[in-house]
Phi, psi and omega in degrees: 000324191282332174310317147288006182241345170287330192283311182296291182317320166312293216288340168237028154289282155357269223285343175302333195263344174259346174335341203262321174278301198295318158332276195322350185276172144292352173231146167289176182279315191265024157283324178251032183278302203289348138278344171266326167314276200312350178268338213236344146342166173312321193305333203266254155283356220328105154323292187288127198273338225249111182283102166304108187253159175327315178262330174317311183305326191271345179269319186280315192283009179267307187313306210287316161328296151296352165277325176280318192280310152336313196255315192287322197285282174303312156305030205250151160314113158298319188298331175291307182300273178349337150235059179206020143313343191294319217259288172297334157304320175314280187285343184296298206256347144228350169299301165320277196296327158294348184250298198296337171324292199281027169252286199305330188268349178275343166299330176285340192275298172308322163253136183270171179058294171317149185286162185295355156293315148290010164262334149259017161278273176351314188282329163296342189269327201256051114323321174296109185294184167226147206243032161269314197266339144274020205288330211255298203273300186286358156265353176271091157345318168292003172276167167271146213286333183282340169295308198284324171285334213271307176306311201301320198295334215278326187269005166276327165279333182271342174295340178285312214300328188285313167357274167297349161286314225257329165280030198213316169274333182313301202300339178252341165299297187279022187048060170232032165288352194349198243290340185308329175092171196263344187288280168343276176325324192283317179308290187354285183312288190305313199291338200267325177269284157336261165336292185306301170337301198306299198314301189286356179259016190242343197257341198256348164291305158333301195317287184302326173286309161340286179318289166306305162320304166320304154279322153333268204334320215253328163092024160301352193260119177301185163271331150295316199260011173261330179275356185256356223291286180357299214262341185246340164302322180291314178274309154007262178337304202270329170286323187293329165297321173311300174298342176256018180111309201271186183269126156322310199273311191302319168301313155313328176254352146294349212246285215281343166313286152317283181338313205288306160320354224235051208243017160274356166230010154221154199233159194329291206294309153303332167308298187291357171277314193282301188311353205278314192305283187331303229284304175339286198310316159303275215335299188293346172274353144305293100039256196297334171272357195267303171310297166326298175291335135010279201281301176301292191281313170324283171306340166261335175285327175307157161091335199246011170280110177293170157333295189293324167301309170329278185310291188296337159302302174311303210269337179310297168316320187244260188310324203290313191274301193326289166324317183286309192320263178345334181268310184273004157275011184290121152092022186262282176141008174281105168296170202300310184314318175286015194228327180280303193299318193289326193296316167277012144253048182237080169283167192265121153196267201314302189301332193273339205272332171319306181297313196288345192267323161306279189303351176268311189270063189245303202076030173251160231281149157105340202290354181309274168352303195258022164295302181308334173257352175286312176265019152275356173288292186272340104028284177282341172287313168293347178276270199303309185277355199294287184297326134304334177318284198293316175291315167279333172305327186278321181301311198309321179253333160283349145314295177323295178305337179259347162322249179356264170352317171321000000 
């Protein structure tokens, strides 16, 4: 144990003090958190003592998830968002049901043996963008401000939205939908995963920003003790909708959505005082879930990726995603280019890595497979958006300025 928490602590001592130069670079933090778990991994040196089972992943990529979506979430322009629902409604309500369509039909051309339910779960896991791994685009400034907020609502929200799709094809892939029928389950789901989700990150964010104001007014809050209000609001949202049932990730980005409205009773410059601690914690738990699929999942996987998981991993990233965007942005007022760029920056990661680990201890048949293709996916998502981000966000908005300019 001191060995991996000596092996983690050095490496994100380190990488803290240089973070600042590597952003500015072509490769992200999370090409090289997920390279370095592969070096210090079985694959590599192994450093690491800790046998990584399938839910330690599903537990740090659920946490770390809602601490990004939150934080990411609260920290959103409001004066921008308000006039760009237009844009996240768009990719939400025909982009979303149109990329899991085309994910299920090119699966049936490309993947083998599963039944066609299982070929929409598959379609269903990597649907979902990740607001870890866009993180490098919706903080960059050289994007235009209608983009960044539109990427930040679409990846905050479809990890939820999926929830109840991907638990409505588990149930009919293992047939345990029993009597209820597939409408009546599908009803089910969304009010119970949604809904809860909605209530509680919305009734426990109220609370607590009312609480913090109160306090703050009265000057109860140390200088220590200003840093923690967030970071437990934020876990809040998400174990308590869990435990109840709703989605957890819908509660944290519903939760923090509010906080961003709310600025009659925080005000910008304090939201970001408060916001400042989470947005850390997420990082290193980001940090730390990257390195562990490195380490665990990376390195056991090389070597064992057919042709067709390949191909169907590329295309996942490109026509599966690119195509619904493009369409359903038609007539959005998004030039061609703002339409290839929201398409091609809808990466794969936490939320794909949460389902896939839901669908192996599912036990349905075939999940192996379509794990191995959920993390060759993302594989290729942390390579190709890791290393593009930065370049096309600055050439992208500097079109843009001169456009304007122009």
């Amino acid at each position: 144990m001191y060995e991996t928490l000596a092996v983690l602590a050095l490496f994100i001592m380190v990488y803290s003090s240089v973070a600042g130069a590597v952003e500015r670079t072509r490769i992200s933090g999370p090409i090289v958190f997920t390279c370095f778990g592969l070096l210090i991994g079985p694959a590599g040196f192994a450093l690491l003592d800790w046998d990584t089972d399938r839910e330690l992943i599903r537990n740090l990529a659920e946490v770390t998830l809602a601490m990004v979506l939150f934080t990411d979430a609260a920290g959103a322009d409001v004066k921008v968002l308000k006039n760009t629902t237009g844009v996240p409604a768009r990719l939400l309500l025909i982009g979303l049901p149109l990329t899991i369509a085309l994910g299920f039909a090119f699966g049936t051309l490309l993947i083998e043996h599963p039944s066609l339910f299982a070929l929409a779960v598959l379609a269903t896991m990597l649907a979902p963008t990740d607001a870890a791994l866009g993180k490098a685009v919706i903080t960059n400034e050289a994007v235009p401000d209608e983009i960044r907020q539109s990427l930040n609502v679409e990846s905050g929200l479809n990890d939820g939205i999926c929830v109840p799709v991907l638990l409505l094809f588990l149930a009919l892939a293992l047939d345990t939908a029993g009597d209820i029928g597939p409408l009546p389950l599908a009803a089910k789901l969304v009010v119970e995963q949604i809904g809860i989700g909605l209530a509680v990150g919305l009734v426990l964010t109220f609370i607590a920003v009312r609480l913090l104001k109160f306090a703050r007014e009265r000057q109860w809050l140390t200088k220590t003790w200003t840093q923690i209000p967030i970071l437990a609001l934020a876990l809040s949202c998400f174990a308590v909708a869990q435990y109840l049932g709703g989605s957890g990730f819908i509660a944290a980005f519903s939760g923090g959505l509010l906080m961003a409205f709310m600025d009659k009773h925080l005000s910008r410059e304090v939201k970001e005082e408060y916001l400042l601690a989470s947005e850390g914690a997420g990082d290193t738990l980001a940090l730390i879930t990257w390195v562990t699929f490195g380490s665990a999942v990376v390195g056991q996987a090389l070597g064992n990726f057919s042709w067709n998981i390949l191909l169907y991993s590329f295309l996942s990233l490109t026509v599966i995603r690119m195509l619904p965007v493009f369409l359903c942005l038609t007539g959005s007022g998004i030039d061609t280019e703002g339409k290839l760029f929201i398409g091609w920056f809808g990466p794969r990661g936490l939320a794909s890595i949460v389902f896939a680990v839901m669908v192996v201890n599912s036990e349905l048949p075939d999940s192996g497979s379509l794990a191995m293709t959920v993390v060759c996916t993302i594989m290729l998502s942390i390579v190709g958006h890791g290393i593009t981000a930065n370049p096309w966000a600055r050439a992208y908005g500097k079109r843009r300025r001169a456009a304007r300019a122009a």
